[in-house]
MIDOSE-1310 file (N, C-alpha, C; in nm, 2 decimals, decimal comma, always signed):
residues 88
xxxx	+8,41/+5,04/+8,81/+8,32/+5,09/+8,91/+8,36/+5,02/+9,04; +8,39/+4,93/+9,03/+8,45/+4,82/+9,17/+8,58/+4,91/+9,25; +8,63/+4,95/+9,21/+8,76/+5,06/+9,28/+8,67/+5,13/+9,38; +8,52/+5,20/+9,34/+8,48/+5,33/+9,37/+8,40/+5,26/+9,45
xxxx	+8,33/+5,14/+9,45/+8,24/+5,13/+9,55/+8,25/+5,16/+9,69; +8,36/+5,10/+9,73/+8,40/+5,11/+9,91/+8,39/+5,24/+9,89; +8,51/+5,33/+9,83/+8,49/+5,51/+9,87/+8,32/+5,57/+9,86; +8,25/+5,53/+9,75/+8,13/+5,57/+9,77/+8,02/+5,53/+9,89
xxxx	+8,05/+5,44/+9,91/+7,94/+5,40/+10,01/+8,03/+5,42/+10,16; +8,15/+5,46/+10,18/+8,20/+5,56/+10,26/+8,20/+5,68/+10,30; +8,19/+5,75/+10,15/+8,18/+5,95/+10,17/+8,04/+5,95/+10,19; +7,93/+5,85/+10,12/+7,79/+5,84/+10,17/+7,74/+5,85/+10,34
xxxx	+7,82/+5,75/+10,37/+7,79/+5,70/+10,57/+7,88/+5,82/+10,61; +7,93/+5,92/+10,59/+8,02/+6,05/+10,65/+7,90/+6,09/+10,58; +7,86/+6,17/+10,53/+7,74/+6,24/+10,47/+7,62/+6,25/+10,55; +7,57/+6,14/+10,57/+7,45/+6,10/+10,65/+7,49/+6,14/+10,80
xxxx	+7,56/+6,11/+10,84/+7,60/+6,10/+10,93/+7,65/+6,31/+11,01; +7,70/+6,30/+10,93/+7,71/+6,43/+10,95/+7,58/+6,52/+10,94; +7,51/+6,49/+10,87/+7,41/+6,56/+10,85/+7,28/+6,56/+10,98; +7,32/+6,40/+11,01/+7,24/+6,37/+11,10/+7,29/+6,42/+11,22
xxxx	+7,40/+6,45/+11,29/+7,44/+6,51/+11,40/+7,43/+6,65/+11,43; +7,41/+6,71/+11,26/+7,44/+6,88/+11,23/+7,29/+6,91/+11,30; +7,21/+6,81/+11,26/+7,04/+6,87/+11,26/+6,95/+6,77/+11,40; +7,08/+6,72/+11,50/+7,02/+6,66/+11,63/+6,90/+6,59/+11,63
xxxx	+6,93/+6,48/+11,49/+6,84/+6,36/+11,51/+6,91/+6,27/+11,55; +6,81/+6,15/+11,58/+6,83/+6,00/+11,58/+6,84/+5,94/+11,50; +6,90/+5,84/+11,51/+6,88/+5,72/+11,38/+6,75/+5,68/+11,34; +6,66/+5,69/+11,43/+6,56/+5,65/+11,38/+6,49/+5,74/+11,38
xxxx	+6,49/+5,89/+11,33/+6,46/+6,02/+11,32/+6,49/+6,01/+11,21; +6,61/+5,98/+11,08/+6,62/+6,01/+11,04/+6,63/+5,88/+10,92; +6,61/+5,78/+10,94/+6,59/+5,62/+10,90/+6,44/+5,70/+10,84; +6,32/+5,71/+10,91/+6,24/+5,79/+10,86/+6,23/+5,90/+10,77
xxxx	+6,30/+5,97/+10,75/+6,29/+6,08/+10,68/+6,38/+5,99/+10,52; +6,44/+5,92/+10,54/+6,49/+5,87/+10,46/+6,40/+5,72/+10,36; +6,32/+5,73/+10,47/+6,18/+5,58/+10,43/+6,30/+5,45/+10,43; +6,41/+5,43/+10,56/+6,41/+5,29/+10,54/+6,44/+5,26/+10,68
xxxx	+6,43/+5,14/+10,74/+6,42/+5,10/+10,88/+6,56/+5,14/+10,92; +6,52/+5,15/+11,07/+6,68/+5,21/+11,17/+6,76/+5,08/+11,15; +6,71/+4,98/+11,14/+6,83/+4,90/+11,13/+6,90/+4,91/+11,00; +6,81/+4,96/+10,89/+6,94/+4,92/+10,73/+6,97/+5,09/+10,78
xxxx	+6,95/+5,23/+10,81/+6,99/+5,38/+10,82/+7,12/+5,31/+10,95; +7,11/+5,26/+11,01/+7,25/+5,23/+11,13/+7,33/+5,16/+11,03; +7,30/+5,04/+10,97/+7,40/+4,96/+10,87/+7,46/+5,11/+10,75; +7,37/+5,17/+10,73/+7,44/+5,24/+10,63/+7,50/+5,37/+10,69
xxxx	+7,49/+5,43/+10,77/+7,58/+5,50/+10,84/+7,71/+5,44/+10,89; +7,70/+5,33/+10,93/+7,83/+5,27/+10,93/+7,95/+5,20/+10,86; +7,87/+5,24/+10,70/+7,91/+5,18/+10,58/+7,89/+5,06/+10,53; +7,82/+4,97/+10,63/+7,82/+4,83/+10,57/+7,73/+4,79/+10,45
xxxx	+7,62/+4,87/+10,39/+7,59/+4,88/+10,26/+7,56/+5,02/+10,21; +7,59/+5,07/+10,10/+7,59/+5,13/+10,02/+7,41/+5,18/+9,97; +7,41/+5,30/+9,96/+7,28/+5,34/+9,98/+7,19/+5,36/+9,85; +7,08/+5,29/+9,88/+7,01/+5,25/+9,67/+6,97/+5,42/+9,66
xxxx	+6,95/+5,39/+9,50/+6,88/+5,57/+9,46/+6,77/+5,60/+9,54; +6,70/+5,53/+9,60/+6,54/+5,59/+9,60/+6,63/+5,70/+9,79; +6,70/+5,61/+9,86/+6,75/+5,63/+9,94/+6,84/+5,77/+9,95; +6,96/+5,73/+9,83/+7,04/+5,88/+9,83/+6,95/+6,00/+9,77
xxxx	+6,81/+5,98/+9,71/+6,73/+6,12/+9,65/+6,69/+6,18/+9,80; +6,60/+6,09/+9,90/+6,55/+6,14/+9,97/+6,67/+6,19/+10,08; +6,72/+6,12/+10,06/+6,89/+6,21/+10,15/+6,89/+6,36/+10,10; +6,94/+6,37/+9,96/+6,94/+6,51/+9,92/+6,84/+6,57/+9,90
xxxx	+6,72/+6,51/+9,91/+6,60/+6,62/+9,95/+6,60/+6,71/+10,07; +6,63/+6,63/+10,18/+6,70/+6,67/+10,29/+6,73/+6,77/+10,33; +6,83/+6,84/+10,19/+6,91/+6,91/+10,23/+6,92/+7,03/+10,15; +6,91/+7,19/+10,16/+6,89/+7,29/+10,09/+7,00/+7,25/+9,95
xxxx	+6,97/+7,36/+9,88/+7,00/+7,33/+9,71/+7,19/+7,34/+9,75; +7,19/+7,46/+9,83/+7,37/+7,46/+9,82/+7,39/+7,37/+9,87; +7,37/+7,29/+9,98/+7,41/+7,18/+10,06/+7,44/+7,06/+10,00; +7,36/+7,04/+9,89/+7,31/+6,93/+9,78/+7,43/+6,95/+9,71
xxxx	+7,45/+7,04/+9,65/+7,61/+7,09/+9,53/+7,70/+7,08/+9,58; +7,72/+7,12/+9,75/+7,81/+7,08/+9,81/+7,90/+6,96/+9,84; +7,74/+6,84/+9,82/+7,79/+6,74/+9,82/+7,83/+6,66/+9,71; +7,75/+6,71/+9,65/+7,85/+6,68/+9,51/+7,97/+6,72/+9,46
xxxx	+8,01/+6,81/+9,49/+8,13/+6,87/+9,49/+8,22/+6,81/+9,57; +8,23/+6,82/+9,66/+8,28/+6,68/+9,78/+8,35/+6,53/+9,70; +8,22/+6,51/+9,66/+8,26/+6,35/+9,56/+8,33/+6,40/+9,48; +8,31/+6,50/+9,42/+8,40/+6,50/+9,25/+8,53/+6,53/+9,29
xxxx	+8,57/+6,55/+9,40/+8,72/+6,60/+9,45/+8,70/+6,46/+9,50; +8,70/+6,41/+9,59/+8,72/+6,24/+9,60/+8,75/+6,16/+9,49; +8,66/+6,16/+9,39/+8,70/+6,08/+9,28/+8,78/+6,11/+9,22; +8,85/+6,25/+9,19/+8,98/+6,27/+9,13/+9,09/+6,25/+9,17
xxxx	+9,07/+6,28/+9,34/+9,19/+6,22/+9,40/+9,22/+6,07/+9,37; +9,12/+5,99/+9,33/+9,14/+5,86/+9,36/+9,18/+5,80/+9,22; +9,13/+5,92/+9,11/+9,20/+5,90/+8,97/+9,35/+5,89/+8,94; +9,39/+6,04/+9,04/+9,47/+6,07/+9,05/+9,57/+5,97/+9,07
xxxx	+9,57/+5,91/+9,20/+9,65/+5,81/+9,26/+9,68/+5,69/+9,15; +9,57/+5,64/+9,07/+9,52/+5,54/+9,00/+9,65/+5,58/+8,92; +9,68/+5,69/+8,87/+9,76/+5,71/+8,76/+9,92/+5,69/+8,79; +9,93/+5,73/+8,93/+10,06/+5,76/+8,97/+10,11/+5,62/+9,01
């Protein structure tokens, strides 16, 4: 699990982040919608920690059902790439 952490709590802070630009909030527009203060939604947008469950649910509540798969789909091509490499 230690290989994946940095990449996960990377494709997370591009996630948020994007999402948050697509739908012309604030950080603290969206630290709210998320239930956790602007200062840990800025820390985690920038990657510096990694975002707990209660946090990544209300993230993908967020966001319509295809949007949701999308992002999952996203990861699962990330993590294989990164299997991939692992092997090579």
């Amino acid at each position: 699990m230690g290989m994946y952490k940095e990449q996960i709590r990377d494709f997370l802070a591009r996630c948020m982040r994007k999402e948050r630009r697509r739908r012309n909030l604030s950080q603290d527009k969206m630290s709210e919608r998320l239930h956790v203060t602007p200062r840990a939604y800025s820390d985690l947008e920038r990657g510096k920690y990694c975002m707990s469950a209660s946090s990544l649910l209300f993230f993908l509540s967020e966001l319509s059902d295809e949007e949701a798969v999308q992002v999952i789909r996203e990861f699962r091509v990330l993590i294989r790439e990164t299997e991939n490499q692992e092997k090579e």
